[in-house]
C-alpha positions as CSV (number, residue, x, y, z in Angstrom):
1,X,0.0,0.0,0.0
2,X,0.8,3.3,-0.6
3,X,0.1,6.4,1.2
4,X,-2.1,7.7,-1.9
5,X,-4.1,4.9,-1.3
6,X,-5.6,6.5,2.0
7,X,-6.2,10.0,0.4
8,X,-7.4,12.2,-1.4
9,X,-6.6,14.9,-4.0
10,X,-7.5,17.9,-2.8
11,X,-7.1,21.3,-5.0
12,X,-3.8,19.4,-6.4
13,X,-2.5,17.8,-2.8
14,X,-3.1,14.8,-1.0
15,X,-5.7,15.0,1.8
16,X,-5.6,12.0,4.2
17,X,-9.0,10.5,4.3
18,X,-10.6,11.3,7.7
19,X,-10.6,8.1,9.5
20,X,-7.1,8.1,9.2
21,X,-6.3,11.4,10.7
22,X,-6.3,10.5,14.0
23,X,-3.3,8.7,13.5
24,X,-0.6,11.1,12.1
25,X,1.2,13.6,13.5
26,X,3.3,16.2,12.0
27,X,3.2,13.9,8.6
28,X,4.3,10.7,10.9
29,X,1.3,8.1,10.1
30,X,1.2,5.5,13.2
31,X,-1.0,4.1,15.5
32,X,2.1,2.3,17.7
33,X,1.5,2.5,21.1
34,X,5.7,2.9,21.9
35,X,5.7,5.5,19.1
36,X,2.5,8.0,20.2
37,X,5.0,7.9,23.4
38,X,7.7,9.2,21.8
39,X,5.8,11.7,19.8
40,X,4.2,12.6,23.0
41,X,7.4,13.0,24.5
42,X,9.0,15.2,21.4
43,X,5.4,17.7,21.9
44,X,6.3,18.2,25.0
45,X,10.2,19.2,24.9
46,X,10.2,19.9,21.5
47,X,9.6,23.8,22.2
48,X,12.2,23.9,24.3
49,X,15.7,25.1,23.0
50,X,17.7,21.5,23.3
51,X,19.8,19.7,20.9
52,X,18.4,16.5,20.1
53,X,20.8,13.2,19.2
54,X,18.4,11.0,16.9
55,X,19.8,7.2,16.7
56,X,18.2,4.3,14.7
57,X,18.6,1.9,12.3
58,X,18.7,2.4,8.2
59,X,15.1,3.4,6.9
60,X,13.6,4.1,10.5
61,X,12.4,7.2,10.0
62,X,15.3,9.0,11.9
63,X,14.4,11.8,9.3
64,X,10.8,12.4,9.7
65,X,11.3,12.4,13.2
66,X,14.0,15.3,13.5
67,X,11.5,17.3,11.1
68,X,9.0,16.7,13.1
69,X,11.1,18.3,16.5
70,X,12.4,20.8,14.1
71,X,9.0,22.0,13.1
72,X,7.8,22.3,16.7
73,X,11.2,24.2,18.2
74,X,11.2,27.8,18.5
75,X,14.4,27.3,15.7
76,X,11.6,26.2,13.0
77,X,12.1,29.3,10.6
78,X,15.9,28.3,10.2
79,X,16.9,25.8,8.1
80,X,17.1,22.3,9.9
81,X,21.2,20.9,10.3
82,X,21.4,17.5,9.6
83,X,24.9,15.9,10.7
């Protein structure tokens, strides 16, 4: 499956389809108990002004994630510094 295949085309972008709203966050589809806990956990010291060290394995989303707790820092109008 693809993610097209849950939405829809909306004024030329993808829309997810309601029912599946209620399980992504910040473009991060899930509905994994251990990761809503971490997503959780990046809402709440994500607006704080703290590095972050991001560790994982090939293809785990490592990415998405420091988006994610780029987007919600108070640093998310500066370009985000991969390393």
């Amino acid at each position: 499956m693809k993610i097209q295949d849950y939405c829809d085309t909306v004024d030329g972008s993808l829309q997810l389809r309601t029912p599946l709203r209620q399980f992504c966050r910040g473009g991060i589809i899930t509905d994994d108990r251990d990761m809503n806990r971490q997503l959780d956990m990046l809402d709440r010291v994500g607006q704080g002004n703290v590095p972050l060290t991001i560790r994982g394995e090939k293809g785990s989303g490592k990415d998405r994630i420091a988006q994610y707790a780029h987007d919600l820092s108070c640093r998310r109008r500066a370009p985000l510094v991969k390393t």
